[in-house]
C-alpha positions as CSV (number, residue, x, y, z in Angstrom):
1,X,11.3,4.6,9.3
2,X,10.0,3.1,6.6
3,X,11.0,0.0,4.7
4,X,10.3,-0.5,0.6
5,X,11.5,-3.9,-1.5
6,X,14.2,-3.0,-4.5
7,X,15.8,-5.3,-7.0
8,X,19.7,-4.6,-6.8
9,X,22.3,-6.1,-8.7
10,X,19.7,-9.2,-9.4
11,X,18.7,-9.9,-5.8
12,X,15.5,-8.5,-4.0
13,X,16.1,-6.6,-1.1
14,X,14.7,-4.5,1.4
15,X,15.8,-0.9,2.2
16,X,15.0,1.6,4.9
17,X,15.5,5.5,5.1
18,X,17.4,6.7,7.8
19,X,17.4,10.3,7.6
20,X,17.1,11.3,3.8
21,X,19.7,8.6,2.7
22,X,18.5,4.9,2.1
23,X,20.3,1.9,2.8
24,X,20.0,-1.8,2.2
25,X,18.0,-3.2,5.1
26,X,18.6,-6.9,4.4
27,X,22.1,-7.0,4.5
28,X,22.3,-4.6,7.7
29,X,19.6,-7.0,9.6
30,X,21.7,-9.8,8.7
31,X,25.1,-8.7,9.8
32,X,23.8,-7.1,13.2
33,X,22.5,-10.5,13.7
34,X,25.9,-11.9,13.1
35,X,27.9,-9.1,14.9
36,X,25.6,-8.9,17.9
37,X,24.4,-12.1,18.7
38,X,26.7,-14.0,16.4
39,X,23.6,-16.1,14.5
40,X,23.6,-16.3,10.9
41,X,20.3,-16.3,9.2
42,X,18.7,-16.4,5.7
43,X,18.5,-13.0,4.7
44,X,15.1,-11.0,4.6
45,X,13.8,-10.1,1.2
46,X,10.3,-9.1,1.8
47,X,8.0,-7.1,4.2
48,X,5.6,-10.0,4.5
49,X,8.6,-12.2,6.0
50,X,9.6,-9.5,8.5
51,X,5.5,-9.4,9.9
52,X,5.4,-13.6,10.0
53,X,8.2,-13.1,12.1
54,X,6.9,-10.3,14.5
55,X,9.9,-8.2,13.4
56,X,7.8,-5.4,11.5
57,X,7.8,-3.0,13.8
58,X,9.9,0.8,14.9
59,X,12.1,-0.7,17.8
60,X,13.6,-3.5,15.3
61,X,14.0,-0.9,12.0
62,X,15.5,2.0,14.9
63,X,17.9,-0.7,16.4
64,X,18.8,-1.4,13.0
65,X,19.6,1.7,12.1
66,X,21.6,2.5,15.4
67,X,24.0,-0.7,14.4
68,X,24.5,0.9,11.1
69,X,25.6,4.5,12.8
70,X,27.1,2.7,15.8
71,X,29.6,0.8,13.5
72,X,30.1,2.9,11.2
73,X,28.6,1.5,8.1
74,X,25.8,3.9,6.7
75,X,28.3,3.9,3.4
76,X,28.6,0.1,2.8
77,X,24.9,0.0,2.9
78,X,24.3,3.3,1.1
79,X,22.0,3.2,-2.0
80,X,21.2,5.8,-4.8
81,X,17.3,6.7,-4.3
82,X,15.2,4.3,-5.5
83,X,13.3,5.0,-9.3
84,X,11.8,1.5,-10.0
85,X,10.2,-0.4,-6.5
86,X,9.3,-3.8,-6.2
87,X,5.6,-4.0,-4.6
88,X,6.7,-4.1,-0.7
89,X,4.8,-7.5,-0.5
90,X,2.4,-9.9,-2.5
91,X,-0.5,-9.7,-0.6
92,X,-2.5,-12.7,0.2
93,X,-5.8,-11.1,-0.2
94,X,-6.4,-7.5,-1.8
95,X,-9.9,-6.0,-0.2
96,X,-10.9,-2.3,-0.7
97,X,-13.5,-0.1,0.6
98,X,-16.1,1.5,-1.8
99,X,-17.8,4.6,-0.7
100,X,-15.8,5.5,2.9
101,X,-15.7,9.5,1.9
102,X,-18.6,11.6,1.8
103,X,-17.5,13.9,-1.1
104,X,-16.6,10.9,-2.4
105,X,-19.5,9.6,-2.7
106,X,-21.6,12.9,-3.9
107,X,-19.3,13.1,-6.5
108,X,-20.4,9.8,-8.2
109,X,-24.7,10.8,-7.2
110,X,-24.1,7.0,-5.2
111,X,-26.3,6.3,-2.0
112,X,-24.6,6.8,1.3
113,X,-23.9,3.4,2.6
114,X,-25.0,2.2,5.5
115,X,-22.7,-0.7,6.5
116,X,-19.4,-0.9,4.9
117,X,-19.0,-1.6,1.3
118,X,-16.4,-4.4,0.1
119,X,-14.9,-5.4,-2.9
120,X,-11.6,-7.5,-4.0
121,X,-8.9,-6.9,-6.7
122,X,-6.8,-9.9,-7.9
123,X,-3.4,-9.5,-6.1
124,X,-1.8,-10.4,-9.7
125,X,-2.6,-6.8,-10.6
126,X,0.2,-5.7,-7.8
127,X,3.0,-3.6,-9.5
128,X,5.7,-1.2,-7.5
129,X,6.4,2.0,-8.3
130,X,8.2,3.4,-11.2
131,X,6.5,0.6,-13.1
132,X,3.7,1.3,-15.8
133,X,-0.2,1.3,-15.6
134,X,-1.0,-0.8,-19.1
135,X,-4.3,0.4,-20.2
136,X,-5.4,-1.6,-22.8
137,X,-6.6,0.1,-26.2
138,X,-10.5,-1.0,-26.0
139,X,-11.5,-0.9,-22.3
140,X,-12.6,2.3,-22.1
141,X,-11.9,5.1,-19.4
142,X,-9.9,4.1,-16.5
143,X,-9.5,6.1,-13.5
144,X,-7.2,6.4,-10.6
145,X,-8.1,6.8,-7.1
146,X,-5.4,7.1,-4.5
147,X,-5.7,5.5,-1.0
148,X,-4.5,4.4,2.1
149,X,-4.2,1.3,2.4
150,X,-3.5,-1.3,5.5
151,X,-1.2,-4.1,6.2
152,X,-3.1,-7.0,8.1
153,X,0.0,-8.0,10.8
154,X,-1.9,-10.9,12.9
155,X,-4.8,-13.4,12.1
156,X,-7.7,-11.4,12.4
157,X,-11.3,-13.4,12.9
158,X,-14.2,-12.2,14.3
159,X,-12.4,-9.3,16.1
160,X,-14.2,-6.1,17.8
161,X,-13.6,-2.8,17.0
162,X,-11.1,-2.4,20.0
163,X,-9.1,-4.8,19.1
164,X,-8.4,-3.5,15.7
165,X,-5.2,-2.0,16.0
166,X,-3.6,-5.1,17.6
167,X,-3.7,-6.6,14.2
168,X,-2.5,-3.5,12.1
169,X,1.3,-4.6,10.6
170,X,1.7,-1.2,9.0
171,X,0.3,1.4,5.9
172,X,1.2,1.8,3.0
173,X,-0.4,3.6,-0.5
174,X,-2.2,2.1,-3.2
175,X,-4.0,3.0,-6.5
176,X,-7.2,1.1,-7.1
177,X,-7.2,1.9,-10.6
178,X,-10.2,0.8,-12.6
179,X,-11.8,0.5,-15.9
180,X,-14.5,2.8,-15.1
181,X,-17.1,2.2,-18.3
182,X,-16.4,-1.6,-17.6
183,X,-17.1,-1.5,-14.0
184,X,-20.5,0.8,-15.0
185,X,-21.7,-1.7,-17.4
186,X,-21.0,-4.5,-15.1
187,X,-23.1,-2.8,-12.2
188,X,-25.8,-1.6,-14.6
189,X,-26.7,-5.7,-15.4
190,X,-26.5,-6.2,-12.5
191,X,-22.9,-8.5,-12.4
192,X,-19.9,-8.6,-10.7
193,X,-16.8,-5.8,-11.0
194,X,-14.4,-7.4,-10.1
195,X,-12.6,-7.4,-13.8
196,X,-12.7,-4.1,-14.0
197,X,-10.5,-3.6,-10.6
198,X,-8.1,-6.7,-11.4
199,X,-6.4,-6.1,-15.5
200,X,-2.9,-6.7,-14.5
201,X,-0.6,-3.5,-13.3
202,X,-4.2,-2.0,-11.6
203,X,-3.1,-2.6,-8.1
204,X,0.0,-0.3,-8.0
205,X,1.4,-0.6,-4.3
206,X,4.0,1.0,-2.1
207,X,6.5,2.8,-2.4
208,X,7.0,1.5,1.1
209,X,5.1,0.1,4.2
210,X,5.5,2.4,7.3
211,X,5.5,0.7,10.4
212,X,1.4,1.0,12.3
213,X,3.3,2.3,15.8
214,X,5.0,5.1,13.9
215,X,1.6,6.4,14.0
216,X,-0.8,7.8,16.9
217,X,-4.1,5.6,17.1
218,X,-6.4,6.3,15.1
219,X,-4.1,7.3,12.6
220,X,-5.0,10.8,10.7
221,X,-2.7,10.0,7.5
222,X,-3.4,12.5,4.8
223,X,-2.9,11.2,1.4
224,X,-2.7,12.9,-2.1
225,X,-2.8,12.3,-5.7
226,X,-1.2,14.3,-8.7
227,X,-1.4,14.1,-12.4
228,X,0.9,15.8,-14.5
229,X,2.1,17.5,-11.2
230,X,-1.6,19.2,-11.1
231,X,-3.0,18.2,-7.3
232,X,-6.9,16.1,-8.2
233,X,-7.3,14.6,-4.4
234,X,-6.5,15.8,-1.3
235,X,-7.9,14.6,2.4
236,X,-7.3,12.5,5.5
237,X,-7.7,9.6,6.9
238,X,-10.0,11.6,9.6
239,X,-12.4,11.5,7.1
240,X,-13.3,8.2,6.9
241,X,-17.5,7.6,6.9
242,X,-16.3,3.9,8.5
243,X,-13.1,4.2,10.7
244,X,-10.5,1.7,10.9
245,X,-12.0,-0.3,13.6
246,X,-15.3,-0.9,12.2
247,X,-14.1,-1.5,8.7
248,X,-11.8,-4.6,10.4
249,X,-14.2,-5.5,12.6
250,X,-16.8,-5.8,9.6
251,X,-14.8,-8.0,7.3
252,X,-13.6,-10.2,9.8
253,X,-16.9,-11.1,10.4
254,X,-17.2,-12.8,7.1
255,X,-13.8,-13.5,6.1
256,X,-10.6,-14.3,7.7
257,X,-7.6,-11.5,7.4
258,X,-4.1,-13.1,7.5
259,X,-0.7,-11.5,7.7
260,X,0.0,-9.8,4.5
261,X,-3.6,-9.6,3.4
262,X,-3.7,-5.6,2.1
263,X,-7.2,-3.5,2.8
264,X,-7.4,-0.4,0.9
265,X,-9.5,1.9,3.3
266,X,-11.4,3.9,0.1
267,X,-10.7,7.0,-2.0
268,X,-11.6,10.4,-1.2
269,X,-12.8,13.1,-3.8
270,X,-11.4,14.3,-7.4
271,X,-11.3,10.3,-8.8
272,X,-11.1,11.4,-13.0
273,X,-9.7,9.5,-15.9
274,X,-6.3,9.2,-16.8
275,X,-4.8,8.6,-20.7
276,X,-1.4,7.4,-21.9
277,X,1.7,9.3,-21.0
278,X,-0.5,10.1,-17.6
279,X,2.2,10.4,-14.7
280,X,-0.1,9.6,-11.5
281,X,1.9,10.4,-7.9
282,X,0.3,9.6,-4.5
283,X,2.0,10.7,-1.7
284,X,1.9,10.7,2.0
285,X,4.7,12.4,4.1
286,X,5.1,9.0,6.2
287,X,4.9,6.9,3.2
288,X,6.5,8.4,0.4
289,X,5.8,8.7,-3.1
290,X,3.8,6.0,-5.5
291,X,4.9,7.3,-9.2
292,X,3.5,5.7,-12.0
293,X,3.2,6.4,-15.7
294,X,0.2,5.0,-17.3
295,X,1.0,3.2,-21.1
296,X,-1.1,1.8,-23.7
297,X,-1.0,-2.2,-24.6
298,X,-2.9,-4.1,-28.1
């Protein structure tokens, strides 16, 4: 039960998989509204809508799809599988974690960190799959690193760790792709690297959100990235240095996390460079597949 953001015929919609065929979840939310409790409403066009309104969770998506089987109307709704996404949401705020996987960290010779380590990336950068990573011609080497990445469901301030999960909307997949020489140079004076995460189309997102209580607590989500089809990074959630609660628990400390705000929880081993033509996949079973091929730009 997962839900993902498409542009058909010219509108935005959301759709949902129910089974291995996907449907269009807008207009099936908005007739069962009408059919059951015989309220129209504005139709739902993005996942960040469906959290404001507490609706973002398995009961509402499974009820959903038991209107659509109950009546009889998996074929009105039926769409082809999806090749070009829209990002599921714009997220307020994009935060990441640096450093959260051991091998992760040898692999780069960094220092194992102590308290969590936090960084931003412009949510302009935000692209779906199926769209293109523009690399442009004098930045250097750019990497990909695939990650897991939350959804922020409820205001969270000052929480403690226990109360972490209370404020989880859902996971979805994200590739903090970066200009690797830039970001060195920038650390090496000394600056800021926040350019280097934030070119546009370096924040590709999705394919889809799944739902936080289609998972057990803590969730164990493995993740993996491809290029070409030849596996780079394989792991788990499991093997986080800073779990889920802590890492929420940390930022909220220092800055509030709103609805729709997107933390990217850090990328294991097997990070490497990527060049024009490039076909990147990360995957999770629960999640699906974010496919993009990187391009070139003047």
């Amino acid at each position: 039960m997962i839900i993902g953001r498409i542009r058909a015929d010219g509108q935005e919609i959301l759709i949902c998989k129910l089974g291995p065929v996907w449907f269009n979840f807008t207009q099936a939310l908005s007739d069962m509204r009408q059919t059951v409790k015989g309220v129209s409403t504005i139709p739902v066009k993005d996942v960040l809508t469906l959290i404001s309104a507490g609706l973002f969770t398995r009961p509402l998506i499974c009820r959903v799809a038991e209107f659509v089987q109950r009546y009889g109307r998996l074929d009105r709704y039926r769409l082809a599988p999806p090749e070009l996404w829209l990002p599921p949401l714009r997220p307020g705020k994009v935060l990441a974690m640096g450093r959260n996987y051991r091998a992760h960290v040898r692999e780069f010779d960094n220092q194992m960190p102590d308290v969590p380590v936090v960084f931003s990336k412009a949510n302009s950068a935000c692209i779906g799959s199926g769209e293109c990573i523009k690399i442009p011609a004098d930045c250097g080497r750019v990497d990909y690193e695939g990650e897991v990445a939350v959804v922020i469901g409820r205001t969270c301030r000052g929480i403690a760790p226990e109360q972490a999960r209370n404020h989880i909307a859902g996971y979805t997949l994200i590739n903090d792709v970066t200009a690797r020489d830039m970001q060195r140079k920038a650390m090496g004076e000394g600056n800021p690297w926040f350019l280097a995460k934030s070119f546009d189309t370096f924040c590709p997102i999705g394919p889809a959100v799944a739902p936080a209580d289609l998972f057990d607590w803590p969730p164990v989500i493995p993740v993996e990235t491809r290029v070409n089809g030849e596996l780079r990074q394989q792991s788990d959630t499991g093997h986080f240095i800073f779990s889920l609660e802590t890492i929420l628990a940390y930022i909220s400390r220092y800055i509030t996390l709103e609805p729709g705000d997107v933390v990217a929880t850090g990328t294991p081993e097997g990070v490497g460079p990527v060049k024009p033509g490039d076909v990147v996949e990360i995957q999770s079973p629960e999640i699906g597949v974010l496919r993009n091929v990187v391009r070139a730009v003047d």
